[in-house]
C-alpha positions as CSV (number, residue, x, y, z in Angstrom):
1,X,9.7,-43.3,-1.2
2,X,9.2,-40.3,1.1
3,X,10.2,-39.4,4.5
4,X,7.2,-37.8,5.8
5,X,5.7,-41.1,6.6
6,X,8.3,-42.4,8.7
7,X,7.1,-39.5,11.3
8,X,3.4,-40.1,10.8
9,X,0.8,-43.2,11.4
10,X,-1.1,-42.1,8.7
11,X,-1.0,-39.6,5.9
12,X,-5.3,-39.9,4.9
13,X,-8.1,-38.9,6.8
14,X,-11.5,-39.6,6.2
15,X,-12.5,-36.9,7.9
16,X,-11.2,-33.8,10.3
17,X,-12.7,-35.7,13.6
18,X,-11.2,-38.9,12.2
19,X,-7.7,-36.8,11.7
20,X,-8.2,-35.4,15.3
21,X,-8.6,-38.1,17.2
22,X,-6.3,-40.5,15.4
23,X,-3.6,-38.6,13.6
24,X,-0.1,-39.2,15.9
25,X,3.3,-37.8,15.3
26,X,6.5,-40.7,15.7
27,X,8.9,-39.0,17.5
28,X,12.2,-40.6,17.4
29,X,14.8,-41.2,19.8
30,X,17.5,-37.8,19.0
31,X,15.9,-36.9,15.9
32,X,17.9,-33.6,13.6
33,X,16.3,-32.2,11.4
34,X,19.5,-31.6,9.0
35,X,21.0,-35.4,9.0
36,X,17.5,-37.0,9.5
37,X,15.5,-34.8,6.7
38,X,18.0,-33.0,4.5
39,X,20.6,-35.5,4.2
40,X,18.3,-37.8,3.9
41,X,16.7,-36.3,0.8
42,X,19.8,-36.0,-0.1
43,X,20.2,-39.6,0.0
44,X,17.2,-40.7,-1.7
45,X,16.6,-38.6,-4.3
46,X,20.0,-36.2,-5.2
47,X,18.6,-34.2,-7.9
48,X,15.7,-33.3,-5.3
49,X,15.2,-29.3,-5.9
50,X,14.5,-27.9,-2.1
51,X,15.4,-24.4,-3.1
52,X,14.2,-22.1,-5.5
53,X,15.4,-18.0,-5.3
54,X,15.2,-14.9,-7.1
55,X,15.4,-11.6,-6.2
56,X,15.1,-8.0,-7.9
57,X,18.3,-7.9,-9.4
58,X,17.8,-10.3,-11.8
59,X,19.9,-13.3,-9.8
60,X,18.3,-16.7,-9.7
61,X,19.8,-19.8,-8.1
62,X,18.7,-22.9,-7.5
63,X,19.6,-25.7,-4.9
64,X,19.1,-29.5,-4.4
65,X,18.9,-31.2,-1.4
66,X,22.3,-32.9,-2.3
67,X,23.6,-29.6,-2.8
68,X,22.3,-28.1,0.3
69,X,24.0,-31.1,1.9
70,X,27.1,-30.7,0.5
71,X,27.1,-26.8,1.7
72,X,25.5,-26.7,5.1
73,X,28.4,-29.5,5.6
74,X,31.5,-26.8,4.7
75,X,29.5,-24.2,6.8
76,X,29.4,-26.4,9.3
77,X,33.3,-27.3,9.2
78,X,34.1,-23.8,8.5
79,X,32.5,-22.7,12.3
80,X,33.8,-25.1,14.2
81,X,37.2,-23.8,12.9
82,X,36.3,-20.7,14.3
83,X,35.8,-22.5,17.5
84,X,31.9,-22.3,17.0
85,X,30.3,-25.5,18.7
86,X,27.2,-27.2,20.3
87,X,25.4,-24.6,22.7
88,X,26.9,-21.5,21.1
89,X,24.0,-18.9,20.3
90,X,24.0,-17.4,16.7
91,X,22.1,-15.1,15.9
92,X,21.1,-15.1,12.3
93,X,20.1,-12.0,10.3
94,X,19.6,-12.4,6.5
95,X,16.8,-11.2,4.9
96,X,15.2,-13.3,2.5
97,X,19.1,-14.4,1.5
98,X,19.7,-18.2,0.3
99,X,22.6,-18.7,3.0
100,X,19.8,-18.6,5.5
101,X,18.8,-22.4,5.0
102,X,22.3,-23.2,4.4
103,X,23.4,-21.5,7.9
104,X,20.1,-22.9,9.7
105,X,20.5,-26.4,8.7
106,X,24.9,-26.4,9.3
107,X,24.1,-24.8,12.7
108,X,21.0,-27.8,13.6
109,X,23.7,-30.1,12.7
110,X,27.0,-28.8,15.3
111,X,24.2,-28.4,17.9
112,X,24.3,-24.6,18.2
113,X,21.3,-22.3,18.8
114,X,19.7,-20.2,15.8
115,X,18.5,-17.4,17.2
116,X,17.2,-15.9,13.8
117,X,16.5,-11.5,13.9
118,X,15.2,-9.4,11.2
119,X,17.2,-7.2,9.4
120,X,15.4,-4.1,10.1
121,X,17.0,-3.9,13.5
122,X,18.5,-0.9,14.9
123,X,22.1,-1.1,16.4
124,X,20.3,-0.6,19.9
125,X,17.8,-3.7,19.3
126,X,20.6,-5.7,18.2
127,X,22.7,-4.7,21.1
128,X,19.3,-5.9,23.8
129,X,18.9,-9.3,21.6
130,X,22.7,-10.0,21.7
131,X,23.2,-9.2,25.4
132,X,19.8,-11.2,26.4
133,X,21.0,-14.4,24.4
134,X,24.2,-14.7,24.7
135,X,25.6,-14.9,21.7
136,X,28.8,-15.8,20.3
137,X,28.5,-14.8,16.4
138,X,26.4,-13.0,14.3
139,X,25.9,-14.0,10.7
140,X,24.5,-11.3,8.7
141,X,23.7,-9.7,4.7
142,X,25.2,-7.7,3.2
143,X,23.5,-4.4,4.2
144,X,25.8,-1.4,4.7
145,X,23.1,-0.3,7.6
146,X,22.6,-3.6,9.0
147,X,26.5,-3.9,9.3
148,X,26.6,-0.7,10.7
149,X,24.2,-1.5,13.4
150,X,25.3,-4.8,14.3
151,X,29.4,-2.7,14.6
152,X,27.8,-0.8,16.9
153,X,26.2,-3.0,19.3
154,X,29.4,-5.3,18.9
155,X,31.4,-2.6,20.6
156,X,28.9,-3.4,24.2
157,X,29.3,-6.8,23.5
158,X,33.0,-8.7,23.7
159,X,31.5,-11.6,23.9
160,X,30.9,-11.7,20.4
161,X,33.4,-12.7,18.9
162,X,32.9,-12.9,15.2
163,X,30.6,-11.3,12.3
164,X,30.3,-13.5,9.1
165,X,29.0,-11.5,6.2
166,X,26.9,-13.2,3.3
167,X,26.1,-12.4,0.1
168,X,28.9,-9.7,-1.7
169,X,31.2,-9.1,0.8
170,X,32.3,-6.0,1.5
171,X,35.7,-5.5,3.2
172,X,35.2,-4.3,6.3
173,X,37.5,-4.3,9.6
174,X,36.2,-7.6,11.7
175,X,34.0,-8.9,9.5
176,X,34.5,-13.0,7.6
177,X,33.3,-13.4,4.5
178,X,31.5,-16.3,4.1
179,X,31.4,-17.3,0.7
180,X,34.4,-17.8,0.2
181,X,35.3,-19.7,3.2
182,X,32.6,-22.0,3.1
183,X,34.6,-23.3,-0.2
184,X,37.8,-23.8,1.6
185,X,36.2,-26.8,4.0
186,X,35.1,-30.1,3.5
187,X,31.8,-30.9,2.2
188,X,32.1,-33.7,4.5
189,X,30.5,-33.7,8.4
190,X,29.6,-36.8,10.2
191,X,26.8,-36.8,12.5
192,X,27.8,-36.5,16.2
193,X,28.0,-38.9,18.7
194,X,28.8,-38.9,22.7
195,X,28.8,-35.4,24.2
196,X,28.5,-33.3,20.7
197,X,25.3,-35.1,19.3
198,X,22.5,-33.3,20.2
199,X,19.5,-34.7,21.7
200,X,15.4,-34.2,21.1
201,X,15.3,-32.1,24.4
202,X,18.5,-29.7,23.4
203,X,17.5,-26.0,22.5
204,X,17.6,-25.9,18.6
205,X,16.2,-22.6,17.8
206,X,15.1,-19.9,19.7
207,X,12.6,-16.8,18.4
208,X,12.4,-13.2,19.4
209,X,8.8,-12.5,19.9
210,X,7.4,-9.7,18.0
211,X,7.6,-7.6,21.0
212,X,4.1,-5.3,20.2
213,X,4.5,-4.9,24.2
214,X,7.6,-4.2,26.1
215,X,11.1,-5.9,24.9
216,X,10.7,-8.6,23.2
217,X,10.6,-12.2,24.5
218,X,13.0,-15.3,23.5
219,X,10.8,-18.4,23.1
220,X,12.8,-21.2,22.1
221,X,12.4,-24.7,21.0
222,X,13.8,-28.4,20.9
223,X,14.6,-30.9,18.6
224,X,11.6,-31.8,17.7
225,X,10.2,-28.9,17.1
226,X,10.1,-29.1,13.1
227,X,7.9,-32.9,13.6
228,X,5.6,-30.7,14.8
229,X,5.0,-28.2,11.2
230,X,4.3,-31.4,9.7
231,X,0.7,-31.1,11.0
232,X,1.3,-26.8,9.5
233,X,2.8,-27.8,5.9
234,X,0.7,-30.9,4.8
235,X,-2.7,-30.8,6.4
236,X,-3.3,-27.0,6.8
237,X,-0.5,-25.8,3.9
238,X,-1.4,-29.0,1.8
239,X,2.2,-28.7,0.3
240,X,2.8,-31.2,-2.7
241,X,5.7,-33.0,-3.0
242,X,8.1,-32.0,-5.7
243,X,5.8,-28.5,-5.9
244,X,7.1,-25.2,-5.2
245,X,5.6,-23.9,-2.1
246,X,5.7,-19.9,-1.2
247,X,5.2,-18.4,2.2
248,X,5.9,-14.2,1.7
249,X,8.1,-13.8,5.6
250,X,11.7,-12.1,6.3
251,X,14.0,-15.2,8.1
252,X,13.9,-13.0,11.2
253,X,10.3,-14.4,12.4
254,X,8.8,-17.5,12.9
255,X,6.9,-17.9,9.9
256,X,9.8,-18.9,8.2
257,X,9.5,-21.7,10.3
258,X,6.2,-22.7,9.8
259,X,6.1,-22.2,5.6
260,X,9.4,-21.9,4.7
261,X,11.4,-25.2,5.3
262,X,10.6,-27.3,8.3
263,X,7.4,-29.2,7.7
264,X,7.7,-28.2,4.1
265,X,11.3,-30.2,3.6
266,X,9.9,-32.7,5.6
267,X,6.9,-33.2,3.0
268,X,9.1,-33.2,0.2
269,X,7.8,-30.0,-0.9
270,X,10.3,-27.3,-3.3
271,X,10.7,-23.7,-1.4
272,X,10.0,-20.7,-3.9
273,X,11.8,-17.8,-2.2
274,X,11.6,-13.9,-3.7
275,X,13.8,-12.3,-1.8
276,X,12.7,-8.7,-3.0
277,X,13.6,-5.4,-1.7
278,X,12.9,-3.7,1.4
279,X,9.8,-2.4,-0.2
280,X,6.9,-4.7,-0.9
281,X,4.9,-4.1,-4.3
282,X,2.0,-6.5,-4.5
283,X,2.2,-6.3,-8.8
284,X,5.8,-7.9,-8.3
285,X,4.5,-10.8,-6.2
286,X,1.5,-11.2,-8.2
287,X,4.3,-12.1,-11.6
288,X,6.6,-14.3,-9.6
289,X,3.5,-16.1,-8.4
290,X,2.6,-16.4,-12.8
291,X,5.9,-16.8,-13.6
292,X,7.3,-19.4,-11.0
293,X,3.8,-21.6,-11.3
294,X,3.9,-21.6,-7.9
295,X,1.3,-24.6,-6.1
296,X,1.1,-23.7,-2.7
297,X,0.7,-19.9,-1.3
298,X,0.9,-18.1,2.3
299,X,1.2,-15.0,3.5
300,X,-0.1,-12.9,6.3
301,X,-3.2,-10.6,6.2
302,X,-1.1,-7.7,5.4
303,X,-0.2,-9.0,2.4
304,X,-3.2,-10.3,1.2
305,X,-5.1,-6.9,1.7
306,X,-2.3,-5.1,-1.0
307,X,-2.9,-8.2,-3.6
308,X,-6.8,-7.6,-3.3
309,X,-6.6,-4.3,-4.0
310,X,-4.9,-5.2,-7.6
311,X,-6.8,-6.7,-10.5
312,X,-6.0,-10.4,-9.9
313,X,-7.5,-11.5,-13.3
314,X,-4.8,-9.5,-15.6
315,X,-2.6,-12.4,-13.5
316,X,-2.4,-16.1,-14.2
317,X,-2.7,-17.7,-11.3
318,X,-4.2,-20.9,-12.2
319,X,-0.7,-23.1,-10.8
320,X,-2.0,-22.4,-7.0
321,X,-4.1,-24.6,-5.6
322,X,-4.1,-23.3,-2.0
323,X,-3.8,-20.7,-0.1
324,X,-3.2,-20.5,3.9
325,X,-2.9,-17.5,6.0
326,X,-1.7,-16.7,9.5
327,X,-0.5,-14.2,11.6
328,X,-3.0,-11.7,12.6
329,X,-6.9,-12.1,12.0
330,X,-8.3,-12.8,8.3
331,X,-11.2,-10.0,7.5
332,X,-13.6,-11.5,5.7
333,X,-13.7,-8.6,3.0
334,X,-9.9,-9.8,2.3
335,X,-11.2,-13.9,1.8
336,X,-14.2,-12.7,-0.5
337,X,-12.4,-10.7,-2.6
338,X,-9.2,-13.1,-3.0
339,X,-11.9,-15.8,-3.9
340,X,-13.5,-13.3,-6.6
341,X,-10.7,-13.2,-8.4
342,X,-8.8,-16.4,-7.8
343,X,-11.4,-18.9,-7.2
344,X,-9.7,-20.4,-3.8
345,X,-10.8,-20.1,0.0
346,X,-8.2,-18.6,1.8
347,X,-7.6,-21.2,4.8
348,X,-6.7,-19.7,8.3
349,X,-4.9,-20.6,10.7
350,X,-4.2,-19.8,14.4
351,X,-1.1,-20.0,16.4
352,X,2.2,-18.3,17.6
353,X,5.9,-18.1,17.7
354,X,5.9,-20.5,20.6
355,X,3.4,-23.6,18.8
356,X,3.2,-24.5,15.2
357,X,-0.1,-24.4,14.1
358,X,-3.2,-24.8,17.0
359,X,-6.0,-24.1,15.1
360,X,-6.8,-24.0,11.4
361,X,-9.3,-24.6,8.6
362,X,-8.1,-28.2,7.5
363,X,-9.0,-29.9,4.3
364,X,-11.8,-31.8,5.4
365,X,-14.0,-28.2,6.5
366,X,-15.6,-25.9,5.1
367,X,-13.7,-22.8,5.6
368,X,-15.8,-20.0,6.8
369,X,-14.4,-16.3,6.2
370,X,-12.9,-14.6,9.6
371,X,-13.1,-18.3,11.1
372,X,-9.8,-19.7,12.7
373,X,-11.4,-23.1,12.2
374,X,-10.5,-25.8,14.7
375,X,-7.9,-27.5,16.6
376,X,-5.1,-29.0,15.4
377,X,-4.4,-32.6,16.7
378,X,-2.2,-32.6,20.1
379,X,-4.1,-29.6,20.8
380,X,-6.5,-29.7,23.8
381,X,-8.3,-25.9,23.3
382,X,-10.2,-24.9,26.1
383,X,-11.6,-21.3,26.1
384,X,-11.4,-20.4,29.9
385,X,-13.4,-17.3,31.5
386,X,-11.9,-14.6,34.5
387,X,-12.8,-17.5,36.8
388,X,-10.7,-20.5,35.1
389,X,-14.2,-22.4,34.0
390,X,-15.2,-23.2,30.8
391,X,-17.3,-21.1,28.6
392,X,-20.7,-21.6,27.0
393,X,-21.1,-22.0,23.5
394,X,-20.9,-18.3,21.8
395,X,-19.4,-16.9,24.7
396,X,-15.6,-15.3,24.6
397,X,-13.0,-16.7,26.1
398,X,-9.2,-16.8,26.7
399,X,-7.8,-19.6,24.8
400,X,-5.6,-22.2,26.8
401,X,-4.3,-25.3,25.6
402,X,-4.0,-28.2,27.7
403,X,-0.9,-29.3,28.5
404,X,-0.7,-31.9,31.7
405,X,-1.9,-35.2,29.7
406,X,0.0,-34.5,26.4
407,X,2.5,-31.4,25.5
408,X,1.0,-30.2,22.3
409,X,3.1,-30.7,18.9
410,X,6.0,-28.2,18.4
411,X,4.9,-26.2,21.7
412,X,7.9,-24.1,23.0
413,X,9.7,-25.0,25.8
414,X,10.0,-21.5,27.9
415,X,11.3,-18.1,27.7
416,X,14.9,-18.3,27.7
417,X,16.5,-17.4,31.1
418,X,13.0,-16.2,32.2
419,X,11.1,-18.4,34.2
420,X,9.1,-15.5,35.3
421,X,7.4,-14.5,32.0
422,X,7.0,-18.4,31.8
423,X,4.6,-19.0,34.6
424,X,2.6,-15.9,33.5
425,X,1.6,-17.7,30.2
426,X,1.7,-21.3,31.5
427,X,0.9,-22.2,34.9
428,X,-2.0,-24.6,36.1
429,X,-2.0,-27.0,33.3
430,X,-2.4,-24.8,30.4
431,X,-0.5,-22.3,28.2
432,X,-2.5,-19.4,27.4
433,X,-0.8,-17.9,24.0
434,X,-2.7,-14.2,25.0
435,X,-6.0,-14.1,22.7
436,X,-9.7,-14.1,23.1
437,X,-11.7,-16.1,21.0
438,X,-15.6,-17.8,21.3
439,X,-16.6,-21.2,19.7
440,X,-20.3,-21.6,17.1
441,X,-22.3,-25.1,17.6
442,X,-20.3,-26.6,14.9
443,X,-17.1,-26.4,16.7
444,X,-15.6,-23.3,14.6
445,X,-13.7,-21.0,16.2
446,X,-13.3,-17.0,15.5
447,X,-11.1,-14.9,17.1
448,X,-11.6,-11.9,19.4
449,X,-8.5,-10.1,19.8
450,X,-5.8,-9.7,22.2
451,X,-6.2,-10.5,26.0
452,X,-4.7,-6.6,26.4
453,X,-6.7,-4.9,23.4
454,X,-10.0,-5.8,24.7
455,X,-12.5,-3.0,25.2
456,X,-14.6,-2.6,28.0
457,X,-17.8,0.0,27.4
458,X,-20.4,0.5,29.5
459,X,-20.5,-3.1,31.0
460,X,-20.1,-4.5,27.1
461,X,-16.9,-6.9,26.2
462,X,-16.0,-5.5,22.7
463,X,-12.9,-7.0,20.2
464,X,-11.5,-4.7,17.8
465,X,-11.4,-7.5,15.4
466,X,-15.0,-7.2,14.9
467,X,-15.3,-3.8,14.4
468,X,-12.1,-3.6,12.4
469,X,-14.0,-6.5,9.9
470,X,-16.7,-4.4,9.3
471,X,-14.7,-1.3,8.8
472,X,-12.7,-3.5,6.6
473,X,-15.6,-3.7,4.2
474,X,-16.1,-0.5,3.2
475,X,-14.4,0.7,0.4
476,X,-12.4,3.7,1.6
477,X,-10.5,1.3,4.2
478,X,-7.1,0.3,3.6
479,X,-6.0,-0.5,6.5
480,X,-7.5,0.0,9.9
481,X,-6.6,0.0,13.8
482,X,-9.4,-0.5,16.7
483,X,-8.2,0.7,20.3
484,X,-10.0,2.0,23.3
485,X,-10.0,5.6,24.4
486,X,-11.1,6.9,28.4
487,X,-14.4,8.3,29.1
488,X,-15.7,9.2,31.9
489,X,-19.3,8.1,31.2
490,X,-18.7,4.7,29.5
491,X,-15.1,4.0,31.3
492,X,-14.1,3.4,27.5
493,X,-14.7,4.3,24.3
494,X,-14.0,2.7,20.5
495,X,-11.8,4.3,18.4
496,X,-10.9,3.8,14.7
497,X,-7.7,5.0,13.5
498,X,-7.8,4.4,9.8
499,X,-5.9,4.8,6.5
500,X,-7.4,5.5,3.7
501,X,-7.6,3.8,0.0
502,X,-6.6,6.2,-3.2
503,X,-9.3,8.5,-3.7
504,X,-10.4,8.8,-0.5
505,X,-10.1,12.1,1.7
506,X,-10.8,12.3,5.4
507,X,-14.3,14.6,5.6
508,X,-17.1,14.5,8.6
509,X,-18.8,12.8,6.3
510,X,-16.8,9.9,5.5
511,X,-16.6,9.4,9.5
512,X,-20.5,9.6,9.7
513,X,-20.6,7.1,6.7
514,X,-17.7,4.9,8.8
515,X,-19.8,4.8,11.5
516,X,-23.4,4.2,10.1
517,X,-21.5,1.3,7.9
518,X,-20.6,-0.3,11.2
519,X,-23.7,0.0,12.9
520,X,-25.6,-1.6,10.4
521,X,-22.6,-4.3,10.0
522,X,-22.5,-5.4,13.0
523,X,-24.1,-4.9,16.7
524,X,-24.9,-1.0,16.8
525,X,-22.8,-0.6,20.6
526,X,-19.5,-1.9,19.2
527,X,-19.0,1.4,16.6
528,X,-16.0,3.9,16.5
529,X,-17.2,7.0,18.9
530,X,-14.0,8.6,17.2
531,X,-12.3,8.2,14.4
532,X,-9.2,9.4,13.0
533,X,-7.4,8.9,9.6
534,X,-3.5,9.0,9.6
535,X,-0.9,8.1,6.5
536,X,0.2,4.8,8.5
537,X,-0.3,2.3,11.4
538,X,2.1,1.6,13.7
539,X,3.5,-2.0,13.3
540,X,6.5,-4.2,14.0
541,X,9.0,-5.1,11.7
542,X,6.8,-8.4,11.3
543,X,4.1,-5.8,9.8
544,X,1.6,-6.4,13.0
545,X,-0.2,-3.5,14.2
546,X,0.6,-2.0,17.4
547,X,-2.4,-1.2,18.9
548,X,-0.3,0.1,22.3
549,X,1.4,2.8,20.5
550,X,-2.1,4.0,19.5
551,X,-3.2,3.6,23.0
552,X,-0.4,5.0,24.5
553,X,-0.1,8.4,22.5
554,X,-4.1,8.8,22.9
555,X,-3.4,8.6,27.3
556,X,0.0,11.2,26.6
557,X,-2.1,13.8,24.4
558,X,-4.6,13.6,27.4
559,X,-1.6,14.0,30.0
560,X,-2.3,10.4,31.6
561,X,0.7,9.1,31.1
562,X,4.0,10.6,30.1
């Protein structure tokens, strides 16, 4: 017996335009994710594995459904003697710790908000985030920076009230170990009823966007929200039940959400978590992967373009049987050479911290490299020109999803406590999530770039995704950035800002070889007038590139902006 089906019509397709049109998602009446799915597991099978962890240190643990029961239950008992209940805000920053899952699905269960922040937040960031969502607790690891940050920004905000530290405890002034008090509580909790059960329309979980402009936003999200990554984990993940499923993402974003236990849980599927250091080495990854026998794999571009560089064939990777990838746009150099030396067609998918996945390369497709494939069910894409109309095949557009006759599976529900920012994005019928794309004859869509990164040059539309491909392919590129620089003949300008592979030096020539290699890659207009190598890109701590830093110090060394 499984429990994906009982929030499904059907779990097989004959084809993607037979999964489209007919694939629907039961939503039922007050559905929680942690009685509903992890109880429920617990129920049916005990001895169900849903956890699997390791980290550098040599510590290994894991954790059945019946376990993760029996624990989210005392964490849940141990907060609400703290006076922690339904509507409280929580913010949530642990790393790649195991307490995350226990914490996420105690606090689903009392009804409060996770509001989930990476660790690599500064005591000022942490002071904007509390402040803007009210929160009433912080649970965090056991960082000595991270607790030094969040002591700081406690000290502007009383409302506060506590700071629960996980993992080895350290005795410091105000903080609660939680360990060790989880074990004093029951490992009994009943669900809920009357005015403390929560309900589908209740705010469950709400995200900090990546913030690659301006502070960031809070997007947050219902009760149902997790129905809606069952569309993410078994039709674009293809998680297997009883199989150990990796997506490579700190707790602190969204992608946890998408590949690292909602629709995953849901699907029956085991989560493989390597919660290794602050610094990422690809040959590390590349053993758990061998060692763990790991099924199902995802992890952002970023990633991907580290593993490609190592000798995948000295690795045994023969346990995965699919790969997905999300978060910025898939170069097609990255999805030819990760086939080379695995064998499997990276799948891509589209989407954003405030919708599960929109778009993707399903099962039934062929995937076709830099391709974001094509909409998920529930989702009405439209790609909409300057005027609100429609565009012609082959021509870019911003993306908006249709939202009047049917609200799309696991769309947000707003910015929290700004309506404003709201109606920018979603006004008129349709969200627009920010990014250009253009749509082939067969339906396939392939992404543009960012509404705000576009480049306009001498009456030409051009995407730094493009260019950033081609650049991509050439073998002194490790990582690349395409912004747009002032000029006063073609109003703009492409620039590349580029890091370099080992071995590789910046020269005149290597930026006449950059440029020819683009010209001949792709239309001759769209190459990098200037180019300019540095160490490192700008990114967020979610590892996307910020292009507006790049932007923005180009306009101060030219004294247009300050």
């Amino acid at each position: 017996m499984d429990i994906v089906s009982r929030y499904i019509n059907r779990d097989k397709f004959d084809s993607y335009e037979d999964f489209k049109q007919n694939f629907k998602i039961n939503i039922p009446e007050d559905f929680n994710f942690g009685f509903d799915v992890v109880d429920e597991w617990a129920k049916i099978e005990p001895d169900k594995k849903a956890l699997v962890w390791c980290n550098d240190d040599g510590d290994k643990k894991t954790i059945t459904f019946s376990e993760m029961k029996k624990l989210s239950n005392q964490t849940v008992n141990f907060l609400k003697s703290l006076g922690i209940k339904k509507g409280d805000h929580i913010l949530v920053m642990l790393r790649r710790h195991y307490e995350y899952w226990i914490c996420a699905v105690a606090l689903h269960k009392l009804g409060a908000v996770l509001v989930p922040a990476t660790s690599q937040l500064k005591a000022k960031d942490i002071t904007y985030r509390a402040q803007a969502a009210n929160v009433t607790a912080v649970i965090a690891a056991d960082d000595r920076d991270l607790v030094a940050a969040i002591d700081e920004a406690a000290k502007k905000c009383p409302f506060m009230k506590y700071k629960i530290m996980c993992g080895k405890f350290r005795d410091t002034e105000g903080w609660i170990p939680f360990g060790e008090n989880i074990k004093k509580h029951s490992d009994v909790f009943e669900r809920p009823t009357g005015e403390d059960a929560t309900h589908n329309e209740d705010m469950m979980i709400m995200y900090f966007t990546s913030g690659t402009t301006g502070y960031p936003k809070m997007a947050w999200h219902c009760y149902t929200y997790p129905l809606g990554h069952i569309i993410t984990a078994k039709f674009w993940q293809n998680v297997e039940n009883n199989k150990l499923h990796m997506t490579v993402a700190e707790t602190g974003w969204a992608k946890t959400s998408w590949g690292r236990i909602y629709g995953q849980w849901i699907c029956g599927a085991c989560i493989f978590v390597y919660d290794y250091s602050s610094r990422f080495t690809p040959t590390d990854l590349l053993k758990k992967i061998e060692e763990y026998r790991i099924t199902t794999f995802c992890a952002p571009p970023t990633i991907l373009r580290f593993l490609i560089r190592e000798d995948l064939t000295k690795y045994d990777l023969s346990s995965l049987h699919y790969c997905t990838t999300a978060g910025e746009a898939l170069n097609a150099e990255i999805f030819n050479k990760f086939y080379e030396g695995t064998g499997i067609k990276i799948r891509e998918g589209f989407g954003q911290t405030e919708t599960v996945v929109a778009l993707a390369n399903f099962p039934w497709i062929e995937p076709r490299p830099g391709s974001l494939g094509k909409p998920s069910p529930g989702y009405e894409v439209h790609l909409l020109n300057d005027d609100g109309e429609d565009c012609e095949e082959g021509q870019a557009g911003k993306i908006a999803f249709r939202t009047e006759e049917m609200m799309p599976y696991g769309l947000f529900r707003g910015y929290y406590n700004d309506e404003e920012k709201t109606e920018e994005c979603w006004h008129d019928g349709y969200y627009y999530p920010g990014d250009i794309a253009w749509c082939d004859e067969d339906g396939y869509y392939w992404y543009v770039g960012r509404s705000d990164d576009m480049i306009k040059s001498s009456g030409y539309r051009i995407g730094p995704f493009e260019v950033e491909s081609a650049l991509m392919e050439h073998p002194s590129v490790l990582e690349c950035a395409v912004t747009a620089l002032p000029d006063d003949i073609r109003v703009q300008i492409v620039k590349a800002t580029i890091v370099l592979n080992k071995g590789y030096e910046p020269s005149e020539e290597l930026i006449k070889e950059l440029q020819e290699h683009v010209k001949k890659t792709t239309a001759p207009y769209k190459y990098p007038r200037v180019v300019e190598f540095t160490e490192s890109l700008p990114k967020t701590a979610s590892g996307k590139i910020m292009r507006t830093v790049i932007r923005d110090n180009d306009l101060r060394k030219r004294g247009l902006i300050r």
